[in-house]
C-alpha positions as MATLAB code, in Angstrom:
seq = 'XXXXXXXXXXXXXXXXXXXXXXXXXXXXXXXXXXXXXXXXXXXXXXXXXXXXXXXXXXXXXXXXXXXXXXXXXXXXXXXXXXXXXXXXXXXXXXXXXXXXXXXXXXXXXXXXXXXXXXXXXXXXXXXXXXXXXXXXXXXXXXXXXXXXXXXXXXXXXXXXXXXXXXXXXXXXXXXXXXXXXXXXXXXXXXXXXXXXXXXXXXXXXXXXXXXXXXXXXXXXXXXXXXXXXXXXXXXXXXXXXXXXXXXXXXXXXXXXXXXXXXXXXXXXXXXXXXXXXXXXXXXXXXX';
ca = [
      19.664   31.631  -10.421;
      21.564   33.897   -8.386;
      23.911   35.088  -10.764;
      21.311   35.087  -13.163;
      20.224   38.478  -10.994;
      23.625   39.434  -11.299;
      24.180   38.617  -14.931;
      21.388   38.440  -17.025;
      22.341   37.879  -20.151;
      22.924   34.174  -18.602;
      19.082   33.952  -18.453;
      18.973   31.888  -22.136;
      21.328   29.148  -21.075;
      19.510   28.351  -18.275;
      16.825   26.707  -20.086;
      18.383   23.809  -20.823;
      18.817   22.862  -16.587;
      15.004   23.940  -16.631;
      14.228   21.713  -19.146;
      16.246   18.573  -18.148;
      14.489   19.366  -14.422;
      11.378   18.985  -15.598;
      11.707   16.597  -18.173;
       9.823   13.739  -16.702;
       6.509   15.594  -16.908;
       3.951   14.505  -19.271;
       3.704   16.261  -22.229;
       7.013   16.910  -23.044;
       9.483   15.898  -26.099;
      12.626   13.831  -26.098;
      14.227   17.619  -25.764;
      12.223   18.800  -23.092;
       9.967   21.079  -24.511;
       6.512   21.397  -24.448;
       4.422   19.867  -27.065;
       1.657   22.254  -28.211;
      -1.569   21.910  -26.762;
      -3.488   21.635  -29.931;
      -0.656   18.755  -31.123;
      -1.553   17.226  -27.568;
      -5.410   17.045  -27.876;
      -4.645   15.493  -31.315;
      -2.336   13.065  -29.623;
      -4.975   12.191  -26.980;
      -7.677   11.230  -29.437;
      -5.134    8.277  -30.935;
      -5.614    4.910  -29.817;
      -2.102    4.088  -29.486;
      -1.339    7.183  -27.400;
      -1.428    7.514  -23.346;
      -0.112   10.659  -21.722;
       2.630    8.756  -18.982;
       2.612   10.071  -15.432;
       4.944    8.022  -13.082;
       5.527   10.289  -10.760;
       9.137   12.602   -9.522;
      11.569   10.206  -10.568;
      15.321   10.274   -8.123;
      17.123   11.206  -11.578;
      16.347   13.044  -14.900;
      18.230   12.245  -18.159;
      19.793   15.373  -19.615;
      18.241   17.091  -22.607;
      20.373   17.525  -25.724;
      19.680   21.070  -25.287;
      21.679   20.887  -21.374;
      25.530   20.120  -23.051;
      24.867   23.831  -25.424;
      23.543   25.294  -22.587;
      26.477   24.289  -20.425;
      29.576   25.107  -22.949;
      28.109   28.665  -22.870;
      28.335   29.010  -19.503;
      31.497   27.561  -19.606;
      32.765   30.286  -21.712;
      31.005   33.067  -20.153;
      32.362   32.666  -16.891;
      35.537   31.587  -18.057;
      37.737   34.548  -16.722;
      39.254   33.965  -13.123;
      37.817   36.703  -11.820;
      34.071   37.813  -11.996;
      33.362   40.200  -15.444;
      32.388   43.933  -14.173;
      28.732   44.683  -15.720;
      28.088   48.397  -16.450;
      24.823   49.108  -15.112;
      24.789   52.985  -15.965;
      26.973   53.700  -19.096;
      28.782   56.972  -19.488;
      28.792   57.133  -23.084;
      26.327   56.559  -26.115;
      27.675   55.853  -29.488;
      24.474   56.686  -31.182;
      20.597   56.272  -29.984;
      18.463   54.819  -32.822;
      14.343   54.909  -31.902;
      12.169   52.008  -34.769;
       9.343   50.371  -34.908;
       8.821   46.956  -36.754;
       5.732   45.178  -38.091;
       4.484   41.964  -39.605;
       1.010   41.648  -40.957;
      -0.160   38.504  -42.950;
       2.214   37.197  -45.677;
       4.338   41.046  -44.846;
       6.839   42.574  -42.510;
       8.286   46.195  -42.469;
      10.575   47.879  -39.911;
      11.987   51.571  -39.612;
      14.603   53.228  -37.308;
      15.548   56.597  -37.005;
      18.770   56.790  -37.298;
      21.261   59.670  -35.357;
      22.089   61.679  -39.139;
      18.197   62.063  -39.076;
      18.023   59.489  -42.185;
      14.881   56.532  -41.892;
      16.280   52.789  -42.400;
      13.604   50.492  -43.448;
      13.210   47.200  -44.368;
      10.227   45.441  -46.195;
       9.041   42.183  -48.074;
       7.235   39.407  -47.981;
       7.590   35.991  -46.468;
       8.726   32.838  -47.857;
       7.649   29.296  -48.133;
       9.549   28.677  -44.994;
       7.414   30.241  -42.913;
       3.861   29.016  -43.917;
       3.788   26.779  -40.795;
       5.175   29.138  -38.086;
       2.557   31.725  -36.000;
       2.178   35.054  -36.187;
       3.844   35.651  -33.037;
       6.850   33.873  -34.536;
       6.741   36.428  -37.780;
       6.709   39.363  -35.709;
       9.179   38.797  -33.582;
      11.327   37.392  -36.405;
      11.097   40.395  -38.866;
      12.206   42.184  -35.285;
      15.153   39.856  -35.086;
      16.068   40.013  -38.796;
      15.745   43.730  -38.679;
      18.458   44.212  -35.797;
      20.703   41.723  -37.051;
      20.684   43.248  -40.950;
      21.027   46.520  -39.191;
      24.461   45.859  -37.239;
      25.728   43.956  -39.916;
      25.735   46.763  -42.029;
      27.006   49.000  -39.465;
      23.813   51.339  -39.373;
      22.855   50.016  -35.806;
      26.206   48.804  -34.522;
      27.303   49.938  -30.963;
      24.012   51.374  -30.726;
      21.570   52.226  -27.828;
      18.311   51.093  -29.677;
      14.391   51.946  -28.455;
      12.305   49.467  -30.775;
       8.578   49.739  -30.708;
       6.115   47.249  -31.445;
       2.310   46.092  -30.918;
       3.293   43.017  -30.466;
       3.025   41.908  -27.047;
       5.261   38.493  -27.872;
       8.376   40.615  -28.377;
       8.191   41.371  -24.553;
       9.515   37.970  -23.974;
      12.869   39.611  -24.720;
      12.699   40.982  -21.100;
      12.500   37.290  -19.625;
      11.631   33.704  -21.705;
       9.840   32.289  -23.136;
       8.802   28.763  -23.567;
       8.261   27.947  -27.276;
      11.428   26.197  -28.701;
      11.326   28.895  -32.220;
      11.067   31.815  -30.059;
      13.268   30.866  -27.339;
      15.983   30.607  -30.243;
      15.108   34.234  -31.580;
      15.044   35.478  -28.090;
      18.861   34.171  -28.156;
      20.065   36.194  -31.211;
      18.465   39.200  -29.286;
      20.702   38.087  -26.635;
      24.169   37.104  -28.727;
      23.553   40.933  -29.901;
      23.787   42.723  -26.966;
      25.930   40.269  -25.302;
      28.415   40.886  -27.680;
      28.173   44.625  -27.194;
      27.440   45.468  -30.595;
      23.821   47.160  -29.090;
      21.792   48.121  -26.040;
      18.388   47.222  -26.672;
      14.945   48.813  -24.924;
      11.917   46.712  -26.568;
       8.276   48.774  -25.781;
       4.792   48.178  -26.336;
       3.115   50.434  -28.233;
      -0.810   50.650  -29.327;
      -1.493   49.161  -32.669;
      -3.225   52.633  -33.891;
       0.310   54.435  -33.428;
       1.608   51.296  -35.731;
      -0.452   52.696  -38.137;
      -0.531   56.393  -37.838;
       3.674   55.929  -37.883;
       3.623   53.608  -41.357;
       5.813   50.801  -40.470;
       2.380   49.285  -40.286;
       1.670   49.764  -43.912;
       5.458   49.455  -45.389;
       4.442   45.730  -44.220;
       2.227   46.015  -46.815;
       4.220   47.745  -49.351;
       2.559   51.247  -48.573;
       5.119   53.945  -48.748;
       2.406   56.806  -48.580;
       1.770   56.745  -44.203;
       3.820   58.282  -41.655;
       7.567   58.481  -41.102;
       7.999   56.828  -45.226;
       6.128   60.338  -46.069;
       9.203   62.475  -43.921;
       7.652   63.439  -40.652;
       9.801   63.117  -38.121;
      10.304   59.746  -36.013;
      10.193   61.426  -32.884;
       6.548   62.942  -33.245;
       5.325   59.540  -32.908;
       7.216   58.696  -29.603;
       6.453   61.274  -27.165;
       9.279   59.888  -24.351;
       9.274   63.368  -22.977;
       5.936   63.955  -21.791;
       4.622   62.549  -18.424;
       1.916   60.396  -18.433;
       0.199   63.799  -16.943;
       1.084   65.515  -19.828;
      -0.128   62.859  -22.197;
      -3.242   62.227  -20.669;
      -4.489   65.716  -17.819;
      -7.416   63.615  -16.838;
      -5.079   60.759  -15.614;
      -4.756   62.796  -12.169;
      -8.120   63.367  -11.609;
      -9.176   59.742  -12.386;
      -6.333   58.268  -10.113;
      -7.585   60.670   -7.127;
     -10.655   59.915   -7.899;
     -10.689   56.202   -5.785;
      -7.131   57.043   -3.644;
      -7.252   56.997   -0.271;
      -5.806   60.559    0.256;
      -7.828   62.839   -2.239;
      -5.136   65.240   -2.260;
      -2.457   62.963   -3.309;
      -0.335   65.548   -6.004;
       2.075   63.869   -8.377;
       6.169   63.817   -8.034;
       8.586   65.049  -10.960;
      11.440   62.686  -10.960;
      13.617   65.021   -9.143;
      11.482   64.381   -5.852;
      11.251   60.243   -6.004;
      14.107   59.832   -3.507;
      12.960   62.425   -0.704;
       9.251   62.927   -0.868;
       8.439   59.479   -2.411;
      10.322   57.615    0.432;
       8.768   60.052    3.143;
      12.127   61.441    3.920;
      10.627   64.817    3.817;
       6.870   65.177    4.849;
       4.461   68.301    4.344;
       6.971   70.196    2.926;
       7.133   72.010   -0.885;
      10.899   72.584   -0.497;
      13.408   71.819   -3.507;
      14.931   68.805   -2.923;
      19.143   68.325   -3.193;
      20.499   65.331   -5.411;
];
């Protein structure tokens, strides 16, 4: 867990030792997983079904999952001497900003790319994917976008911002634990691990889905937004403060803190004035 902190791309082949830990719980496959709660409650009401619960047993058998987990590991930290992991990079091949959609039996997804051109991607989905969620269809087309994307070369060795309503893709930044989307949280992971991109995944509001028309290219609408040639950027405004976004954010904020003065700090002033190094002053600060 340790070097998890130190190397987090690691963080998907832990799960097997967290499943085989916790194995003997009830509730849980022959793999370890979870079983849904709504396949549980159907499970209680059969006759022939009890829910086991004998207690923290002295050993666990290892999940199938454990020996995958385990020869990744084994290959990751193969080298004699600990990798070096680039925390600030000095150089950007190309910075690519897209949203991505799903919506009923749809999916869409558009990225700016660097020569100004928009890459998108729509259609509908097939009979393998009547029985999966919602949650497992947007995050999917998300997956499927990135990975048709570097194959083609249009988002290799890029630095990527994807944006997305869905709140399930945020499980990119940590786990999750459903078996289908812990496996498309992996490919996100075999991606960057494999330094073909550098992704940032961000929530957005579902109305700036809309207004930017990945929302209705999911629906085979090419008549909204960036599919009509405005410009990406006008619908990710990364360079305003949240001041500048919202002016009645300040007002609000001093409105119930404890100092009713209390003034904002520009990045430039984080280190000095936001860690008191320099009180009741107005002076420019020095890098």
């Amino acid at each position: 867990m340790h070097l998890q902190r130190t190397y987090p791309c690691i963080t998907p082949f832990l799960k097997g030792i967290h499943l085989t830990i916790n194995s003997w719980h009830p509730g849980r496959d022959h793999e370890g997983w979870k079983i849904p709660y709504q396949a549980r409650s159907e499970l209680d009401d059969h006759p022939d079904w009890t829910m086991p619960d004998l207690g923290a047993p002295e050993y666990v058998t290892p999940v199938p999952f454990l020996s995958e987990d385990v020869s990744c590991l084994r290959h990751l930290f193969h080298p004699e001497h600990p990798p070096i992991r680039f925390i600030r990079i000095t150089k950007i091949v190309s910075v690519s900003y897209g949203f991505g959609d799903a919506s009923g039996e749809g999916f869409g997804s558009t990225f700016c790319l660097p020569n100004g051109t928009t890459l998108f991607r729509h259609g509908t989905w097939g009979c393998d994917a009547d029985n999966t969620t919602s949650n497992f269809r947007e995050l999917g087309n998300l997956v499927a976008a990135l990975e048709d994307g570097v194959r083609t070369g249009d988002l290799l060795d890029a630095e990527i911002f994807l944006f997305t309503d869905n709140s399930t893709a945020c499980y990119y930044k940590g786990n999750s634990p459903s078996k289908l989307l812990f496996q498309l949280i992996l490919r996100l992971r075999v991606l960057e691990m494999s330094g073909q991109i550098r992704l940032h995944v961000i929530h957005v509001a579902s109305s700036r889905m809309i207004a930017q028309g990945t929302d209705g290219l999911s629906r085979g609408d090419y008549t909204c937004g960036v599919m009509t040639g405005i410009p990406m950027l006008s619908y990710i405004p990364l360079h305003l403060s949240a001041m500048e976004r919202r002016p009645q954010l300040l007002s609000w904020v001093q409105s119930w803190a404890p100092l009713p003065d209390l003034l904002p700090l520009a990045p430039v002033e984080w280190f000095w004035e936001g860690h008191g190094l320099i009180s009741n002053t107005s002076s420019s600060t020095q890098p």
